[in-house]
C-alpha positions in Angstrom: 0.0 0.0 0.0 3.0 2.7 0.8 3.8 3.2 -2.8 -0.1 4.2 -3.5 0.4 6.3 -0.5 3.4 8.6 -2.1 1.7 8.5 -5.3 -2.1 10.0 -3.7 0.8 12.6 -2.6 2.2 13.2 -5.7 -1.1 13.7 -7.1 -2.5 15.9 -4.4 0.3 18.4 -4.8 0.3 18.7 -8.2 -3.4 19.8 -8.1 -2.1 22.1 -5.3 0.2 23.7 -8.5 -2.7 23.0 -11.2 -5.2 25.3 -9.2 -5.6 27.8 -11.7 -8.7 30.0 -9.9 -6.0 31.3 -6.8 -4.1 34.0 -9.3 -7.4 35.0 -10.6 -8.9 35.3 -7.1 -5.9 36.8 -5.7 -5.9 39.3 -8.8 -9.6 40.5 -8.2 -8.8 40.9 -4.5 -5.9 43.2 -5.0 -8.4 45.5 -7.9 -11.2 45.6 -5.7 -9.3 46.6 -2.5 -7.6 49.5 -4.8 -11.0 50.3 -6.2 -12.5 50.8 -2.9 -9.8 53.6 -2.2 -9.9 55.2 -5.5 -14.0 55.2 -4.5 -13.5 56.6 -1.5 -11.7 60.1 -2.5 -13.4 60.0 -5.6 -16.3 62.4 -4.4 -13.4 65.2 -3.8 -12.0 65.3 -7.1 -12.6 69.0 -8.7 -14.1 72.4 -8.0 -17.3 70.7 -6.8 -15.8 67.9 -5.1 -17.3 67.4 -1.5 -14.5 67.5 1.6 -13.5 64.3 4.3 -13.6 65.2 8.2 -11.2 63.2 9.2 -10.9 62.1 12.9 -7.5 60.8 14.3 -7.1 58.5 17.4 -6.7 61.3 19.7 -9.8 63.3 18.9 -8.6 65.9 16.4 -10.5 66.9 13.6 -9.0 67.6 9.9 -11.4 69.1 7.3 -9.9 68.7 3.7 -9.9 67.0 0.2 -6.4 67.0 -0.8 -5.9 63.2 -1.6 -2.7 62.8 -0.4 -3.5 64.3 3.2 -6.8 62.2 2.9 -4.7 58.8 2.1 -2.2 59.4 4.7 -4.9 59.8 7.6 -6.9 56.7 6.0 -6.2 53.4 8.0 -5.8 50.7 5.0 -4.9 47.2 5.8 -5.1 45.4 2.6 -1.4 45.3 0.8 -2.6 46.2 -2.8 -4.6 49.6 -1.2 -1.5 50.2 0.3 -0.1 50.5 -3.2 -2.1 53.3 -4.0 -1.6 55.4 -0.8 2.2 55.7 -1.8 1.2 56.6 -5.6 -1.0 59.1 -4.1 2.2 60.2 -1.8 4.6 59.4 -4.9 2.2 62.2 -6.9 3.0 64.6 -3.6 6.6 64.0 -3.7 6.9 64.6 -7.8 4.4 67.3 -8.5 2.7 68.2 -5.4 -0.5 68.8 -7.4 -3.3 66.2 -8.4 -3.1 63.7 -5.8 -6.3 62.7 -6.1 -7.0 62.7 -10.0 -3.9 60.2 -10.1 -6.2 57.9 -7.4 -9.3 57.9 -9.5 -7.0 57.5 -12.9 -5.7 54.4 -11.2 -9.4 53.5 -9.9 -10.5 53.2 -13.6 -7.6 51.6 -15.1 -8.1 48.7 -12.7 -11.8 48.4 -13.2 -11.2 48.7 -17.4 -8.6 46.0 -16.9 -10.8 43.7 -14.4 -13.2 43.6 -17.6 -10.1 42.7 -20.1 -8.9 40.0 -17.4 -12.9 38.1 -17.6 -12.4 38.7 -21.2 -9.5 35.8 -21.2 -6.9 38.1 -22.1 -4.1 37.5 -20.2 -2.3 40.2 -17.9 0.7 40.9 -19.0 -0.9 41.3 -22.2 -3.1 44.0 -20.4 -0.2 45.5 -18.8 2.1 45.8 -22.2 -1.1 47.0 -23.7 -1.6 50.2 -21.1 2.4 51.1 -21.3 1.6 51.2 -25.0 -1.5 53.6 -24.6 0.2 55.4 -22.2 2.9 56.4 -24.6 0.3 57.3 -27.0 -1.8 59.7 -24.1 1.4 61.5 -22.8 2.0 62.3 -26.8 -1.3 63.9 -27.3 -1.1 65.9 -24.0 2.0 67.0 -24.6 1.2 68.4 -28.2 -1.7 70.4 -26.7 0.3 72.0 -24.1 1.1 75.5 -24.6 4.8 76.8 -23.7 5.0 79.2 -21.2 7.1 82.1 -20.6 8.4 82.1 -16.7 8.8 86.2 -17.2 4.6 85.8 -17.5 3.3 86.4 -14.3 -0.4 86.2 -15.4 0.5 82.8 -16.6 1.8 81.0 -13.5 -1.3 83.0 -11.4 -3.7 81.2 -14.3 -2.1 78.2 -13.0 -2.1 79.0 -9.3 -5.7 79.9 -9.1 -7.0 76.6 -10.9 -5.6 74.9 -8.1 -6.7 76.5 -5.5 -10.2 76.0 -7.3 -10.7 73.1 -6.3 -10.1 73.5 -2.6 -11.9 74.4 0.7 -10.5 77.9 0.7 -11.1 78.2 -2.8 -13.0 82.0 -2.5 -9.4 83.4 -1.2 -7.5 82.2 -4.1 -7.4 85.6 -5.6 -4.8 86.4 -2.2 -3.2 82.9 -2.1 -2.1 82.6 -6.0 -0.7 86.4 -6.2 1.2 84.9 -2.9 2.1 81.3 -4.6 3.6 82.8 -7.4 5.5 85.8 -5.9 7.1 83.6 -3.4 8.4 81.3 -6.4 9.6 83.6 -8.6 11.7 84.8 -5.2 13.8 81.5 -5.2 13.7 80.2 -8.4 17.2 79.8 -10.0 17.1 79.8 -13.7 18.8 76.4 -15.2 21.9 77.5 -17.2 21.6 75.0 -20.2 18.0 74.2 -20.6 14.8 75.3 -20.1 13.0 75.9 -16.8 14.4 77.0 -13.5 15.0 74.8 -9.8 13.2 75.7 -7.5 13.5 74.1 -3.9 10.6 74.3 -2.0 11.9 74.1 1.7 13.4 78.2 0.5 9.4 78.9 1.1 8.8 78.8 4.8 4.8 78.9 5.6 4.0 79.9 9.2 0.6 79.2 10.6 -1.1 81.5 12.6 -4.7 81.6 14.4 -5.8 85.1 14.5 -7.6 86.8 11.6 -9.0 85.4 8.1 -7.0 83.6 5.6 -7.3 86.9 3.6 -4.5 88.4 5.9 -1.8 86.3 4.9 1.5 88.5 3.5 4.0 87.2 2.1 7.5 88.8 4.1 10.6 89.0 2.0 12.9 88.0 5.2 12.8 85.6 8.5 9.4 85.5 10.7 10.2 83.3 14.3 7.0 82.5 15.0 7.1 83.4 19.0 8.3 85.9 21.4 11.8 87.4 22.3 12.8 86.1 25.5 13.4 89.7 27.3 11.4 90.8 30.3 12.2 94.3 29.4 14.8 94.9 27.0 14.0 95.8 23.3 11.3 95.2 21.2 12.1 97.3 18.0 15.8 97.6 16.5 16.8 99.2 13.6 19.9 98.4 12.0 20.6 95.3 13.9 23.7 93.2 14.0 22.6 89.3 14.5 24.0 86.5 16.0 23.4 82.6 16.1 24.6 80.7 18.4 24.4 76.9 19.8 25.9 77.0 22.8 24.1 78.0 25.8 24.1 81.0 27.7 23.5 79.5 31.9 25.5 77.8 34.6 27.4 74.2 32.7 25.5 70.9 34.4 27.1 67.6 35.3 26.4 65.1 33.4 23.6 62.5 34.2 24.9 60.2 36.8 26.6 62.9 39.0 25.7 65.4 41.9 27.2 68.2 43.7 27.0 68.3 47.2 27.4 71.8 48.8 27.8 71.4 52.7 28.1 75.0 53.0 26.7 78.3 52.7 30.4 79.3 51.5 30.7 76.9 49.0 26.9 78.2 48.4 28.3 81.5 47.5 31.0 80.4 46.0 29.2 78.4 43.2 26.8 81.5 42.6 29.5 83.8 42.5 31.4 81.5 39.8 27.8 80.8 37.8 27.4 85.2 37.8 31.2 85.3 36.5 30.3 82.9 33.9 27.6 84.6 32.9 28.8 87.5 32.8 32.2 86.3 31.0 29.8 85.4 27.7 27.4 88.2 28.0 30.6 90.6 27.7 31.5 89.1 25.0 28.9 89.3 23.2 28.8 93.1 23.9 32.0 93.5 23.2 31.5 91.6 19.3 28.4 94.6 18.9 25.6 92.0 19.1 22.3 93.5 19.8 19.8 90.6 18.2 21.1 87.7 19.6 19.1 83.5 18.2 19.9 80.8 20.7 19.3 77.0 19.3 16.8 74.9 21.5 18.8 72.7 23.9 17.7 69.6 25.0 20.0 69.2 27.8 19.6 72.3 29.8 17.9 75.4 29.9 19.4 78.0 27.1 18.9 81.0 28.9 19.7 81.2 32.7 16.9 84.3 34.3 20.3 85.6 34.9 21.5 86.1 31.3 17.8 87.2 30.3 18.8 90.1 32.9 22.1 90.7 31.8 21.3 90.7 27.8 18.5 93.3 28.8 20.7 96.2 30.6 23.2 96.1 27.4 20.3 96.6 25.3 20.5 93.2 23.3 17.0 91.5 22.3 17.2 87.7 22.6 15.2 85.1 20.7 15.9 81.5 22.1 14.5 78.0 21.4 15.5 78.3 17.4 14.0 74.3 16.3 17.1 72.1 15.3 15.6 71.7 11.6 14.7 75.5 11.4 19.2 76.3 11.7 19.2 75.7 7.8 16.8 78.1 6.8 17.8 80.9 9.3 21.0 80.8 8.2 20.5 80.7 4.4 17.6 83.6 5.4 20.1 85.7 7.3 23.0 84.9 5.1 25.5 83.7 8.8 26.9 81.0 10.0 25.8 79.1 13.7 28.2 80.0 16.1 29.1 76.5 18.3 31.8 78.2 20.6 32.0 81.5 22.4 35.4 82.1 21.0 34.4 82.2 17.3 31.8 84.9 18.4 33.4 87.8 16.7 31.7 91.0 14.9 32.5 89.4 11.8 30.4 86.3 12.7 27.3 88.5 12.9 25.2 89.7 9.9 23.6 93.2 9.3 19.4 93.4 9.3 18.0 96.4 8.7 14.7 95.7 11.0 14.0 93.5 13.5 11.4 93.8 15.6 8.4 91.9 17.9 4.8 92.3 16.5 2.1 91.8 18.8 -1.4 90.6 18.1 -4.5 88.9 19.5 -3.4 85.5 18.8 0.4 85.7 20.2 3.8 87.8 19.5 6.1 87.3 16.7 9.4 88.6 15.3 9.9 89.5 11.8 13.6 90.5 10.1 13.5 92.4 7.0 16.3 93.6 4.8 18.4 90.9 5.2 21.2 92.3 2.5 23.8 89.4 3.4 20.5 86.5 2.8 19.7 83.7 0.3 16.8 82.9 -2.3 14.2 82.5 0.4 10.9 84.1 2.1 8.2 83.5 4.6 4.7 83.5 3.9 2.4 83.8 7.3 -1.3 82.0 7.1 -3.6 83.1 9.0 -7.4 81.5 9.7 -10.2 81.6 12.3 -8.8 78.0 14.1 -6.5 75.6 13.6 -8.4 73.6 11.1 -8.5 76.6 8.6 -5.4 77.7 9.2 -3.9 73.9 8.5 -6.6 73.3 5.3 -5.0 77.0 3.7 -1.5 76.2 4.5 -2.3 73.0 2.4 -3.5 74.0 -0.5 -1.1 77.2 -0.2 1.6 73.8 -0.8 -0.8 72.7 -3.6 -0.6 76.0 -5.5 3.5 76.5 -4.7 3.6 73.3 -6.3 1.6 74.0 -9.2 3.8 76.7 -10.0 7.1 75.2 -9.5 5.5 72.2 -11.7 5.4 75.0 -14.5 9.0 76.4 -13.4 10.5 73.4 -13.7 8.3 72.2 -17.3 7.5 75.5 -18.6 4.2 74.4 -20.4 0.2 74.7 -19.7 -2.9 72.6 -20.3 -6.3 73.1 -20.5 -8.0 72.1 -17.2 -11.6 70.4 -16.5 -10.9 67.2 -17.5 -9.5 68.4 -21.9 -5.7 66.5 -21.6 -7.9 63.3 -20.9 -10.5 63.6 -23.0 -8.1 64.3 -25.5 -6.0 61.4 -25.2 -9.0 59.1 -24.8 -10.3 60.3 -28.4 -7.0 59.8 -29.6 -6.4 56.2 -28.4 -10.4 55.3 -29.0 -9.0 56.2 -32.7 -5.4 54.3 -32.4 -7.2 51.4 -31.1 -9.3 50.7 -34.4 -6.2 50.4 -36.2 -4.0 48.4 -33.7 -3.8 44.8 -34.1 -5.1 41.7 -31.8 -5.3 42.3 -27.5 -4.0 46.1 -28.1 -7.0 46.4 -29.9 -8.9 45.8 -26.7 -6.1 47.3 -24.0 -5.9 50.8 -25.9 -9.5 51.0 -26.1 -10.1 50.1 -22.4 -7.3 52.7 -21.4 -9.5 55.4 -23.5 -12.5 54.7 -21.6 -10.9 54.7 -18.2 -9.3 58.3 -18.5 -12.9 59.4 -18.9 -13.2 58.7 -15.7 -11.8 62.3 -14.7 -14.1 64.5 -16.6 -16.9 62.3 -16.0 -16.4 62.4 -12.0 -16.1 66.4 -12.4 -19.5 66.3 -14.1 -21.3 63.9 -11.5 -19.3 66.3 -8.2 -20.8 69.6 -10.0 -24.3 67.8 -10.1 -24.5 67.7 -14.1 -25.3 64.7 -16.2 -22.5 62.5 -16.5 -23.4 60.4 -19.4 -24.6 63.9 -21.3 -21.5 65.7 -20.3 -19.1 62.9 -21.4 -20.9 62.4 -25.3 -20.7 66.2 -25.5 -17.0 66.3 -24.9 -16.4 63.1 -26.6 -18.5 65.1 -29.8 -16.4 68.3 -29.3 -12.8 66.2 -29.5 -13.9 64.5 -32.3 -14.9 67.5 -34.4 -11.1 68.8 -33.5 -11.7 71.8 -31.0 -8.2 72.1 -30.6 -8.1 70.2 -27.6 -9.0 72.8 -25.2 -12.7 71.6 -24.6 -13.5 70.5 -21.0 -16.4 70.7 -17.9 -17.2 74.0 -17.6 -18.6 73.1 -14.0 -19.3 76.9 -13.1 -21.6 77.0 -16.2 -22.9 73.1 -16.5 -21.3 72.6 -19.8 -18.7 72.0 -21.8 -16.4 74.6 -23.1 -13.7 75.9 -24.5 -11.2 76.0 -21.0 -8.3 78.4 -22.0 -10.8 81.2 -22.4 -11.9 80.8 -19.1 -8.4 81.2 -17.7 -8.6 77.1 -16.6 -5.0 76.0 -17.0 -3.3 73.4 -15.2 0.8 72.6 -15.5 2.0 70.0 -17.7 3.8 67.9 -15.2 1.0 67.6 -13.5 -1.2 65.3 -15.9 1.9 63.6 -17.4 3.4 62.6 -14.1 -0.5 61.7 -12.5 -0.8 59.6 -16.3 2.9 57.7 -15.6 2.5 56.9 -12.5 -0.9 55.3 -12.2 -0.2 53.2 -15.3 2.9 51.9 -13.7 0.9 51.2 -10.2 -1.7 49.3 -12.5 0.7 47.7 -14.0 2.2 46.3 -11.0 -0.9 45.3 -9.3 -2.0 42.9 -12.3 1.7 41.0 -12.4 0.7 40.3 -8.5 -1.0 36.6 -8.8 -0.7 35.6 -5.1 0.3 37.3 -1.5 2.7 35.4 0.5 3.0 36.5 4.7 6.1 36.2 6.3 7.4 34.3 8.9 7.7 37.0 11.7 
């Protein structure tokens, strides 16, 4: 009987390896698990789109529809949803702009592809297929883009304002773009061979504030420290200041962790108050003697920064002192301020210390602040203070204040525009609905599929706007086919469809081509996937 035994064996495994439906089912999980996200922020997408209240473990309350902030804050637990919460965060990272179109686009292209799949066609197949149609799509957009000129400030505003559209503080984009773009053009640096400039985003520093309406946010061409001076009564106004940075602390050294002194007696009590005063007094000298009178002291983590005896000292020789400077914040100040940290009370000279031509303490309702201004000796950088009712506006305009810098460093960096409200992908999907009558065997079917899942994006702007999806779509479809140039898209403001570049709806380039890339190549990925294996640990 033993050899029947190893062969029931041999048999049983091999129908372990012939069971063909486990790929298929593991395939449908993985597109309906994505689906479901792509569902769930789908509702936010456009000028229309309805916002998430989001509430986190410890009670706090976000109000927004920026995909990205939506998918970070969303608890997901299935692998393949996973996979689009970093494309939506992999969309942040590369253009900072459309994080939830490049969801939804990734929503369709599954659910077009889950049809091709019960077809019989097999998924690599499919996924050849989209890379080819993708080719095609990012060919047609970028033939109707426009170039633009980075001199053109109405441009890059045209830009700004279309994405601010589309968010909750959407009635204050005519203060926010002016802002978005005026703080870009500040640190852009023109690329020497090429086209395009660089611009690095962490030059724009955005300080939020509670106090006011978001229409009071300014942009400040110089360094706002977004808390009080440390004085009890020295300063609060200096003109022609010279400023110092320093990282070492200004109060009585500490022994380290493990040790203790002992003092027995009121002598020695004396003694060690005398020598702390001397101390004190030694660097505080100094410091008056280099011709500091605006002096920034790093945060320490080991001991208090400023002794109450150094606040009193810095305030009879006039000097106004700003302490707890954030670790991370030293890089900006110092590009800001044009200096260098000072680690070591010897290297604090007068030629350490920069020239500002104002620095002073503003007071409001919500809180004090300094601001520098004419930082001569500074770097390509600026501050742009947001101010809201609470916290929640205040964070939701700071956000889409991001969204907007983005957009226009999108069109610094590829200097082209597109027609917004859904044209580039109605476009495209005209374009490859016409390739695919031509192209030969399963590309027949993939090109066609990927045609009718980028309608996906002016269809959901139709439904979010309360128009007639179906209606909206044929119309568009009907005005790409009788060759309106391209610029035709949902007018949602008017319930139709028009002609977007007359209504001043232009969104960057890099947007659409980077949001087209990289959902195809999530796609892609999630069809190869034919089973989910856990680890050991």
């Amino acid at each position: 009987m033993a050899p029947k035994a190893g062969g029931d064996a041999i048999k049983a495994n091999s129908s372990v390896y012939k069971d063909k439906s486990k790929p298929t089912d593991i395939r449908l999980s993985n597109i309906n698990a994505a689906k479901a996200v792509a569902d769930a922020i789908r509702t936010s997408l456009g000028p229309r789109g309805m916002d998430k209240m989001i509430q986190a473990a410890n009670g706090e309350v976000t109000i927004t529809n920026d995909g990205a902030t939506i998918l970070k804050q969303m608890s997901v637990i299935h692998p393949a949803a996973k996979m689009l919460v970093e494309l939506s965060r992999a969309q942040d990272i590369e253009a900072g702009d459309g994080t939830t179109s490049v969801v939804v686009i990734a929503g369709a292209l599954l659910d077009s592809a889950e049809k091709l799949l019960q077809k019989g066609i097999h998924p690599t197949v499919i996924s050849d297929g989209f890379q080819k149609a993708l080719q095609l799509a990012l060919q047609v957009v970028e033939n109707m883009s426009t170039p633009v000129d980075l001199n053109n400030e109405d441009a890059l505003l045209k830009a700004a304002a279309t994405s601010l559209n589309s968010k909750v503080v959407s009635q204050h984009s005519t203060i926010l773009a002016p802002i978005a773009v005026q703080a870009i053009r500040a640190v852009m640096e023109p690329i020497v061979s090429g086209v395009g400039a660089r611009v690095d985003l962490r030059d724009v520093k955005v300080i939020e504030r509670i106090g006011g309406t978001v229409e009071d946010a300014e942009l400040i061409q110089g360094l706002v420290i977004p808390h009080r001076a440390a004085n009890v009564n020295g300063p609060h106004r200096i003109e022609k200041a010279k400023v110092g940075l320093i990282q070492f602390c200004i109060s009585p050294p500490k022994t380290d962790m493990d040790h203790n002194v002992i003092v027995s007696d009121y002598a020695a009590m004396d003694r060690v108050l005398k020598e702390e005063r001397q101390y004190i007094l030694n660097i505080v000298k100094q410091i008056k003697k280099a011709g500091c009178n605006v002096l920034l002291v790093q945060k320490s983590i080991l001991r208090d920064a400023l002794s109450d005896l150094a606040v009193h000292f810095l305030d009879k020789i006039k000097t106004m002192v700003i302490k707890d400077i954030e670790r991370e914040d030293i890089e900006f100040v110092c590009k800001t301020l044009g200096c260098r940290p000072i680690a070591s009370l010897d290297h604090f000279t007068a030629e350490n210390l920069v020239n500002v031509d104002l620095v002073e303490e503003i007071n409001e309702p919500g809180g004090k602040y300094i601001k520098m201004t004419g930082c001569g000796q500074g770097g390509r950088t600026v501050s742009v203070l947001v101010r809201g009712s609470s916290g929640a506006v205040v964070a939701e305009a700071a956000r889409s204040l991001h969204d907007a810098l983005c957009a226009v460093r999108c069109v610094a960096r590829r200097p082209a525009l597109l027609a917004g409200g859904g044209a580039p992908e109605a476009a495209a999907a005209a374009s490859l609905a016409r390739a695919s009558l031509a192209a030969p065997g399963a590309d027949h079917y993939c090109l066609r599929a990927y045609a009718d899942a980028l309608e996906v994006i002016p269809s959901t702007l139709a439904e979010n706007a309360g128009l007639n999806p179906i209606e909206t779509v044929t119309e568009l479809r009907a005005a790409h086919a009788a060759g309106a140039g391209g610029g035709a898209g949902v007018n949602v403001r008017r319930g139709r469809v028009t002609d977007m570049r007359t209504e001043h709806v232009l969104q960057p380039l890099h947007v659409t081509a980077s949001a087209l890339a990289l959902a195809t190549e999530t796609v892609r990925a999630i069809l190869k996937i034919d089973d989910i294996i856990n680890t050991m640990n």
